[in-house]
C-alpha positions as CSV (number, residue, x, y, z in Angstrom):
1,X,-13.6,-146.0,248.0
2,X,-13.9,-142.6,247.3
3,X,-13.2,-141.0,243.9
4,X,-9.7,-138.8,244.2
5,X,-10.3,-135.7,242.4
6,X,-6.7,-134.4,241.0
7,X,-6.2,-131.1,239.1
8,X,-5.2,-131.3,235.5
9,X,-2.6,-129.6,234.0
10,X,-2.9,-127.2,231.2
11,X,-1.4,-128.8,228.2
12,X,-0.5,-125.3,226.8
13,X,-0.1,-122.4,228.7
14,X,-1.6,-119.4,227.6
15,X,0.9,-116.3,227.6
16,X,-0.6,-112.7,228.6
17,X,-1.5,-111.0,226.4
18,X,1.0,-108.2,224.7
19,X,0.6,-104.6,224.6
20,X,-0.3,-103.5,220.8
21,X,2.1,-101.7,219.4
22,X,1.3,-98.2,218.2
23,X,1.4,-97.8,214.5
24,X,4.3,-95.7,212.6
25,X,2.1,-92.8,211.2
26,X,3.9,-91.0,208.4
27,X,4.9,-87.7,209.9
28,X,3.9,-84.5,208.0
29,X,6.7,-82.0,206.3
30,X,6.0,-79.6,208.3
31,X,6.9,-81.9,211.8
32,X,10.0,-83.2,210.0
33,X,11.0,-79.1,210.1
34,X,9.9,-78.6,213.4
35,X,11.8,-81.6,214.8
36,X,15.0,-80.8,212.8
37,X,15.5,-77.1,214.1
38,X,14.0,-77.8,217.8
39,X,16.4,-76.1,220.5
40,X,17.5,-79.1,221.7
41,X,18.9,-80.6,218.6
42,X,20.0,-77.0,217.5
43,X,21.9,-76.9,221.2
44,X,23.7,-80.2,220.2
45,X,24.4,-80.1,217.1
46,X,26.2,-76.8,217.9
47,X,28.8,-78.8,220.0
48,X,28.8,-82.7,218.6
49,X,30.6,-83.1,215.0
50,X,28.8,-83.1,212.0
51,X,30.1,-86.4,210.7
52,X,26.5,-87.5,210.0
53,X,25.1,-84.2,208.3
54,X,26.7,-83.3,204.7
55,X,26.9,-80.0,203.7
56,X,25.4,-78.5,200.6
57,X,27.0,-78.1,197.4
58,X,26.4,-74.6,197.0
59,X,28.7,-71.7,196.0
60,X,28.0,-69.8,199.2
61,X,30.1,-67.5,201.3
62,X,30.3,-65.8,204.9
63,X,27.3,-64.2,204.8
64,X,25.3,-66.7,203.8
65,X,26.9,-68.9,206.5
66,X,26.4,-66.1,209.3
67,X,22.9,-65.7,208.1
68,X,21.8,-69.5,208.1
69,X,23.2,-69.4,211.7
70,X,21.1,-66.7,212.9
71,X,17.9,-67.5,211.3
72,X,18.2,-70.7,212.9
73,X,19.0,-69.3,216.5
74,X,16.0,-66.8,216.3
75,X,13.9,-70.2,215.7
76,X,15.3,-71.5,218.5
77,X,13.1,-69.9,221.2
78,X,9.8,-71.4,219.1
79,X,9.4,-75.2,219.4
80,X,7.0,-76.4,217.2
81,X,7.3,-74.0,214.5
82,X,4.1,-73.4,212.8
83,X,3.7,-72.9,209.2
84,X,4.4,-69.4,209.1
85,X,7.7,-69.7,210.3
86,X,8.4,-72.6,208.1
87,X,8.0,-70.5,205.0
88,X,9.5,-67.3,206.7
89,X,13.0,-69.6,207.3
90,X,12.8,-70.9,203.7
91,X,12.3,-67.8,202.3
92,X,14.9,-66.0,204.0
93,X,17.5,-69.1,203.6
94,X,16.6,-69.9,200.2
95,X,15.4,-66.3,198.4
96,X,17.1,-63.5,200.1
97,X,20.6,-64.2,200.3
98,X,23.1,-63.1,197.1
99,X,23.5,-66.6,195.7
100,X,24.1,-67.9,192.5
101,X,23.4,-64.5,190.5
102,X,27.0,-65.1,188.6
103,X,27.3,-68.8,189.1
104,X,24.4,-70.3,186.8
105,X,25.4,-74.0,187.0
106,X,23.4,-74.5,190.0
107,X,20.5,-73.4,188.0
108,X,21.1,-75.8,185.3
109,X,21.6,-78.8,187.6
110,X,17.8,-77.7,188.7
111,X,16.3,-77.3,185.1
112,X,18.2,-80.7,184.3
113,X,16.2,-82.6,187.1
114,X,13.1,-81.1,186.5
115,X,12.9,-81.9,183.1
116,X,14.1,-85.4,184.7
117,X,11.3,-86.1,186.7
118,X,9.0,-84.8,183.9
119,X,9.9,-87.8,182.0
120,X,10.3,-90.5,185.1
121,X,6.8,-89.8,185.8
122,X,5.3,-91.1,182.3
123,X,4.4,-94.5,182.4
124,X,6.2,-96.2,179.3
125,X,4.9,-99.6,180.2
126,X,1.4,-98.9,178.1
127,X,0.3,-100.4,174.5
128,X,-0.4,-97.1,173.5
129,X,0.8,-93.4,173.2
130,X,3.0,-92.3,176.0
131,X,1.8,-88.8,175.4
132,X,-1.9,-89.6,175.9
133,X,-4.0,-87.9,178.4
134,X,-2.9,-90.6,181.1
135,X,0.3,-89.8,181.0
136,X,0.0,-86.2,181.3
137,X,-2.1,-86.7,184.8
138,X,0.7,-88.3,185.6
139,X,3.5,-85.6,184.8
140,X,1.3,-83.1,185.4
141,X,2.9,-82.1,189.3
142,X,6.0,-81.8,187.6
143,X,5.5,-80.0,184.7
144,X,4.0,-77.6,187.2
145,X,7.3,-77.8,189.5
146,X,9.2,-77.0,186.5
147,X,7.5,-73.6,185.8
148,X,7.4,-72.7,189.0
149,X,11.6,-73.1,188.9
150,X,11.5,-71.1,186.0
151,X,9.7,-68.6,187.3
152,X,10.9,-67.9,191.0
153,X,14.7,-68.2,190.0
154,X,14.0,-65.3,187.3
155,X,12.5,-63.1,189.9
156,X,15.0,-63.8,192.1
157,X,17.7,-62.4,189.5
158,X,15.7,-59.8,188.6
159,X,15.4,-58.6,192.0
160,X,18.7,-58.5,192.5
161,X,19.4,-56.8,189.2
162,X,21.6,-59.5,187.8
163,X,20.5,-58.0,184.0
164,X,22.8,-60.8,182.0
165,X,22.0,-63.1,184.7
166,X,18.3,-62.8,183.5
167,X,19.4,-63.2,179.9
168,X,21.3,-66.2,180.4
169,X,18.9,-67.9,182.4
170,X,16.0,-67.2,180.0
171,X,18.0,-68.3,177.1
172,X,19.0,-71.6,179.4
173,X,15.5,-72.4,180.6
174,X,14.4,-71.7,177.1
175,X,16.4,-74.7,175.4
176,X,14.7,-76.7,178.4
177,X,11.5,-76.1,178.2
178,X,11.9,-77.1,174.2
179,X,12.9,-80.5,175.0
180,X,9.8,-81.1,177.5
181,X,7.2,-83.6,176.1
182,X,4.9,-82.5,173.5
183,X,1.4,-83.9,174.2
184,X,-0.8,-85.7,171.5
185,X,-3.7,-83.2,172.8
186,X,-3.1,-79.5,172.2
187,X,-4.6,-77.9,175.4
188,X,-1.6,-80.3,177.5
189,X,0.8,-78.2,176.1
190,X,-0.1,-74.8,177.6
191,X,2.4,-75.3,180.1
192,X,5.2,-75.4,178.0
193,X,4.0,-71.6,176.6
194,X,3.5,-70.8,180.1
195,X,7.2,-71.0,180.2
196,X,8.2,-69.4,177.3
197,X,6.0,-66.4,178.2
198,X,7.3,-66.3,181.9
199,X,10.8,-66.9,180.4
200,X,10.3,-63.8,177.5
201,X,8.8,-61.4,180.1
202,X,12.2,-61.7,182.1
203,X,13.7,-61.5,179.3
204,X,12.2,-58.3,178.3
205,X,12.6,-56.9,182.0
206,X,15.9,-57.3,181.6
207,X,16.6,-55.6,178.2
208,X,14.6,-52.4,180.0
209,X,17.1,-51.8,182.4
210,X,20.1,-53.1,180.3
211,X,22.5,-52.5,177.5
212,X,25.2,-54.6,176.5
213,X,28.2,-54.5,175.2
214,X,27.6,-54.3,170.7
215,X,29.8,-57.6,171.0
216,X,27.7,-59.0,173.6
217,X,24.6,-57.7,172.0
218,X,25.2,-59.5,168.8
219,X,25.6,-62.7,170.7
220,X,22.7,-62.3,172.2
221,X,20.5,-61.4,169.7
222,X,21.7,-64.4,167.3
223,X,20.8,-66.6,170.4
224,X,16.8,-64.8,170.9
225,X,16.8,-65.5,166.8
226,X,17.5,-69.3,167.9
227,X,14.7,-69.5,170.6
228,X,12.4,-68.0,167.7
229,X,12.2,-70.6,166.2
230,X,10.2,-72.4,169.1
231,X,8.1,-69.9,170.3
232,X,7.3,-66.1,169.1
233,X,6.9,-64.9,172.8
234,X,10.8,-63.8,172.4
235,X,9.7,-61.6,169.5
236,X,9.4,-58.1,171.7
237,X,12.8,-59.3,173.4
238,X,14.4,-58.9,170.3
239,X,12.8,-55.9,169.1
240,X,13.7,-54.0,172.1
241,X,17.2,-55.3,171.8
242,X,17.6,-54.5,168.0
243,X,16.5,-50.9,169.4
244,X,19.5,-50.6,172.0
245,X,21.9,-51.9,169.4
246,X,20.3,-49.1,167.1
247,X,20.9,-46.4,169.4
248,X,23.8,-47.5,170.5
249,X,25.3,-47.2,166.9
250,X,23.1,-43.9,166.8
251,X,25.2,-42.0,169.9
252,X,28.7,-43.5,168.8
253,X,28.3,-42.2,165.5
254,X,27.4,-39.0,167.0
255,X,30.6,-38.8,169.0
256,X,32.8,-39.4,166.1
Protein backbone atom coordinates (compact mmCIF):
# COMPACT_ATOMS: atom_id res chain seq x y z
CA UNK A 1 0.00 0.00 0.00
CA UNK A 2 1.22 3.06 -0.90
CA UNK A 3 2.65 5.67 1.63
CA UNK A 4 0.00 8.77 1.90
CA UNK A 5 1.90 11.79 1.88
CA UNK A 6 -0.20 14.63 4.00
CA UNK A 7 0.96 18.21 4.44
CA UNK A 8 1.88 19.39 7.89
CA UNK A 9 0.76 22.26 9.54
CA UNK A 10 2.86 25.01 10.74
CA UNK A 11 2.84 24.88 14.43
CA UNK A 12 3.46 28.65 14.66
CA UNK A 13 2.65 30.95 12.10
CA UNK A 14 5.03 33.38 11.11
CA UNK A 15 3.51 37.10 10.95
CA UNK A 16 4.89 39.55 8.09
CA UNK A 17 7.01 41.33 8.84
CA UNK A 18 6.35 45.13 10.19
CA UNK A 19 7.29 48.30 8.62
CA UNK A 20 10.19 49.93 10.98
CA UNK A 21 9.22 52.82 12.42
CA UNK A 22 11.13 55.99 11.69
CA UNK A 23 12.98 57.29 14.59
CA UNK A 24 11.85 60.73 16.56
CA UNK A 25 14.98 62.94 15.59
CA UNK A 26 15.20 65.90 17.91
CA UNK A 27 14.19 68.79 15.85
CA UNK A 28 16.53 71.87 15.67
CA UNK A 29 15.47 75.52 17.31
CA UNK A 30 15.53 76.94 14.32
CA UNK A 31 12.52 74.27 12.77
CA UNK A 32 10.59 74.61 16.00
CA UNK A 33 10.45 78.70 14.75
CA UNK A 34 9.77 77.88 11.36
CA UNK A 35 6.95 75.44 12.16
CA UNK A 36 5.41 77.79 14.87
CA UNK A 37 5.04 80.97 12.52
CA UNK A 38 4.21 78.83 9.14
CA UNK A 39 1.18 80.51 7.18
CA UNK A 40 -0.90 77.91 7.90
CA UNK A 41 -0.78 77.77 11.58
CA UNK A 42 -0.51 81.70 11.49
CA UNK A 43 -4.03 81.48 9.20
CA UNK A 44 -5.56 79.43 12.11
CA UNK A 45 -4.58 80.54 14.92
CA UNK A 46 -5.89 83.93 13.62
CA UNK A 47 -9.48 82.52 13.74
CA UNK A 48 -9.55 79.40 16.44
CA UNK A 49 -9.25 80.57 20.28
CA UNK A 50 -6.19 80.74 22.04
CA UNK A 51 -7.25 78.54 24.91
CA UNK A 52 -4.02 76.52 24.52
CA UNK A 53 -1.47 79.47 24.02
CA UNK A 54 -0.82 81.68 27.28
CA UNK A 55 0.11 85.02 26.90
CA UNK A 56 3.27 86.66 28.21
CA UNK A 57 3.61 88.44 31.33
CA UNK A 58 4.89 91.50 30.01
CA UNK A 59 4.02 95.14 30.61
CA UNK A 60 3.28 95.81 26.93
CA UNK A 61 0.91 98.03 25.15
CA UNK A 62 -0.82 98.67 21.72
CA UNK A 63 2.04 99.13 19.89
CA UNK A 64 3.77 96.45 20.89
CA UNK A 65 0.64 94.30 20.18
CA UNK A 66 0.18 95.90 16.59
CA UNK A 67 3.78 95.41 15.92
CA UNK A 68 4.06 91.58 17.00
CA UNK A 69 1.07 91.18 14.62
CA UNK A 70 2.71 92.57 11.67
CA UNK A 71 6.11 91.17 12.02
CA UNK A 72 4.43 88.01 12.01
CA UNK A 73 2.21 88.59 8.89
CA UNK A 74 5.27 89.86 6.79
CA UNK A 75 6.73 86.23 7.81
CA UNK A 76 3.97 84.79 6.60
CA UNK A 77 4.70 84.71 2.80
CA UNK A 78 8.27 82.80 3.76
CA UNK A 79 7.81 79.18 4.92
CA UNK A 80 10.75 77.83 6.16
CA UNK A 81 12.30 80.83 7.59
CA UNK A 82 15.87 80.70 7.40
CA UNK A 83 18.13 81.93 9.99
CA UNK A 84 18.20 85.36 8.98
CA UNK A 85 14.78 85.92 9.46
CA UNK A 86 14.77 84.08 12.74
CA UNK A 87 17.14 86.63 14.30
CA UNK A 88 15.57 89.65 12.17
CA UNK A 89 11.89 88.65 14.03
CA UNK A 90 13.61 88.35 17.50
CA UNK A 91 15.37 91.32 17.20
CA UNK A 92 12.58 93.38 16.11
CA UNK A 93 10.03 91.61 18.75
CA UNK A 94 12.38 91.45 21.53
CA UNK A 95 14.93 94.77 21.07
CA UNK A 96 13.18 97.43 19.29
CA UNK A 97 9.93 98.00 20.77
CA UNK A 98 9.69 100.62 24.01
CA UNK A 99 9.41 97.95 26.73
CA UNK A 100 10.35 97.85 30.10
CA UNK A 101 12.57 101.18 30.12
CA UNK A 102 10.34 102.40 33.39
CA UNK A 103 9.17 99.08 34.64
CA UNK A 104 12.60 97.29 35.91
CA UNK A 105 10.89 94.26 37.57
CA UNK A 106 10.97 92.34 34.51
CA UNK A 107 14.67 92.78 34.48
CA UNK A 108 15.07 91.55 37.94
CA UNK A 109 13.02 88.47 37.44
CA UNK A 110 15.81 87.81 34.58
CA UNK A 111 18.99 88.62 36.70
CA UNK A 112 17.19 86.44 39.49
CA UNK A 113 17.07 83.29 37.15
CA UNK A 114 20.31 83.76 35.78
CA UNK A 115 22.00 83.80 38.84
CA UNK A 116 19.65 80.71 39.36
CA UNK A 117 20.85 78.52 36.84
CA UNK A 118 24.37 79.66 37.72
CA UNK A 119 24.06 77.83 40.85
CA UNK A 120 21.68 74.71 39.52
CA UNK A 121 24.37 73.91 37.18
CA UNK A 122 27.18 73.13 40.02
CA UNK A 123 27.31 69.71 40.91
CA UNK A 124 27.02 69.61 44.84
CA UNK A 125 27.12 65.87 44.87
CA UNK A 126 31.26 65.78 44.94
CA UNK A 127 33.71 65.02 48.00
CA UNK A 128 35.41 68.02 47.22
CA UNK A 129 35.15 71.82 46.53
CA UNK A 130 32.12 72.89 44.68
CA UNK A 131 34.08 75.79 43.26
CA UNK A 132 36.82 73.61 41.68
CA UNK A 133 37.62 73.77 38.15
CA UNK A 134 34.87 71.05 37.40
CA UNK A 135 32.36 72.86 38.50
CA UNK A 136 33.03 76.00 36.70
CA UNK A 137 32.93 73.85 33.15
CA UNK A 138 29.91 73.16 34.28
CA UNK A 139 28.40 76.75 35.01
CA UNK A 140 30.44 78.12 32.60
CA UNK A 141 27.32 78.51 29.71
CA UNK A 142 25.60 80.31 32.22
CA UNK A 143 27.85 82.54 33.68
CA UNK A 144 28.23 83.51 30.14
CA UNK A 145 24.22 83.87 29.62
CA UNK A 146 24.27 86.06 32.54
CA UNK A 147 26.71 88.75 31.10
CA UNK A 148 25.34 88.70 28.02
CA UNK A 149 21.83 89.79 30.02
CA UNK A 150 23.72 92.27 31.58
CA UNK A 151 24.93 93.58 28.79
CA UNK A 152 22.26 93.67 25.95
CA UNK A 153 19.46 94.99 28.45
CA UNK A 154 21.92 98.06 29.28
CA UNK A 155 22.28 98.82 25.57
CA UNK A 156 18.93 98.47 25.10
CA UNK A 157 18.23 101.37 27.85
CA UNK A 158 20.85 103.26 26.70
CA UNK A 159 19.58 103.39 23.26
CA UNK A 160 16.58 104.42 24.23
CA UNK A 161 17.94 107.09 26.51
CA UNK A 162 16.32 105.86 29.65
CA UNK A 163 19.48 107.75 31.74
CA UNK A 164 18.05 106.57 35.43
CA UNK A 165 16.90 103.51 33.80
CA UNK A 166 20.66 102.82 33.17
CA UNK A 167 21.48 103.74 36.68
CA UNK A 168 19.16 101.61 38.22
CA UNK A 169 19.85 98.70 36.24
CA UNK A 170 23.61 98.98 36.84
CA UNK A 171 23.26 99.41 40.45
CA UNK A 172 20.63 96.15 40.26
CA UNK A 173 22.84 93.95 38.19
CA UNK A 174 25.66 95.13 40.33
CA UNK A 175 24.24 93.55 43.66
CA UNK A 176 23.83 90.37 41.39
CA UNK A 177 26.72 89.85 39.98
CA UNK A 178 28.27 90.13 43.79
CA UNK A 179 26.44 87.16 44.92
CA UNK A 180 27.60 84.93 41.84
CA UNK A 181 30.07 82.16 42.88
CA UNK A 182 33.54 82.98 43.69
CA UNK A 183 35.88 80.36 42.20
CA UNK A 184 38.78 78.64 44.28
CA UNK A 185 41.05 79.53 40.94
CA UNK A 186 41.50 83.30 40.26
CA UNK A 187 41.40 83.37 36.42
CA UNK A 188 37.45 81.72 36.82
CA UNK A 189 36.47 84.81 38.13
CA UNK A 190 37.10 87.16 35.16
CA UNK A 191 33.63 86.91 34.36
CA UNK A 192 32.28 88.30 37.28
CA UNK A 193 34.64 91.67 36.45
CA UNK A 194 33.50 91.34 33.00
CA UNK A 195 30.23 92.47 34.53
CA UNK A 196 31.14 95.00 36.65
CA UNK A 197 33.12 96.62 33.87
CA UNK A 198 30.17 96.24 31.33
CA UNK A 199 27.88 97.34 34.23
CA UNK A 200 30.30 100.67 35.17
CA UNK A 201 30.68 101.70 31.47
CA UNK A 202 26.70 101.99 31.35
CA UNK A 203 26.88 103.50 34.13
CA UNK A 204 29.28 106.05 33.10
CA UNK A 205 27.35 106.55 29.65
CA UNK A 206 24.65 107.40 31.50
CA UNK A 207 26.04 110.06 33.91
CA UNK A 208 27.40 111.80 30.32
CA UNK A 209 24.19 112.54 29.16
CA UNK A 210 22.54 112.99 32.68
CA UNK A 211 22.04 115.13 35.69
CA UNK A 212 19.92 114.42 38.40
CA UNK A 213 18.00 115.88 40.68
CA UNK A 214 20.86 117.08 44.12
CA UNK A 215 18.24 114.76 46.07
CA UNK A 216 18.46 112.06 43.63
CA UNK A 217 22.14 112.61 43.15
CA UNK A 218 22.86 111.98 46.72
CA UNK A 219 21.02 108.80 46.60
CA UNK A 220 22.79 107.75 44.00
CA UNK A 221 26.13 108.45 44.76
CA UNK A 222 25.74 106.76 48.47
CA UNK A 223 24.55 103.72 46.43
CA UNK A 224 27.96 103.78 43.70
CA UNK A 225 29.97 104.22 47.24
CA UNK A 226 28.12 100.69 48.14
CA UNK A 227 29.05 98.89 44.91
CA UNK A 228 32.75 100.24 45.76
CA UNK A 229 33.26 98.16 47.89
CA UNK A 230 33.10 95.12 45.38
CA UNK A 231 34.73 96.26 42.57
CA UNK A 232 36.65 99.74 41.77
CA UNK A 233 35.32 99.77 38.09
CA UNK A 234 32.44 102.24 39.56
CA UNK A 235 35.26 104.52 40.67
CA UNK A 236 34.99 107.05 37.32
CA UNK A 237 31.07 106.65 37.73
CA UNK A 238 31.40 108.42 40.83
CA UNK A 239 33.86 110.88 39.97
CA UNK A 240 31.89 112.09 37.10
CA UNK A 241 28.87 112.19 39.28
CA UNK A 242 30.64 114.03 42.24
CA UNK A 243 31.50 116.59 39.19
CA UNK A 244 27.68 117.19 38.29
CA UNK A 245 26.81 117.54 41.87
CA UNK A 246 29.78 120.14 42.02
CA UNK A 247 28.56 122.14 39.23
CA UNK A 248 25.37 121.89 40.05
CA UNK A 249 26.00 123.58 43.40
CA UNK A 250 28.46 125.88 41.29
CA UNK A 251 25.51 127.49 38.87
CA UNK A 252 22.78 127.58 41.80
CA UNK A 253 25.10 129.55 43.84
CA UNK A 254 25.63 131.68 40.98
CA UNK A 255 22.00 132.47 40.57
CA UNK A 256 21.44 133.44 44.15
Amino acid sequence: MAAVCQSRRALVEIPAPQPKIAARMRRSYLEILSTRFSPSLLRRGRNAATSRSKPLDLPVDDAWSGRMQEQCEKMADHTPLSEQQVAQLMRSLILEPRILVSDLKYLQEDLQLKKANVYRSIPYSRFGSNRDAHCYRKAYPQLVAFKISCQEWGQVLLKKMEWDAVLEHTLMAWRYTSELPQWDTTNHNALREQCYSILAAHSLAALQHYRPQPGRARELLRRLKMAQFYSQSIVPSILELERLMECGLDSSMGIK
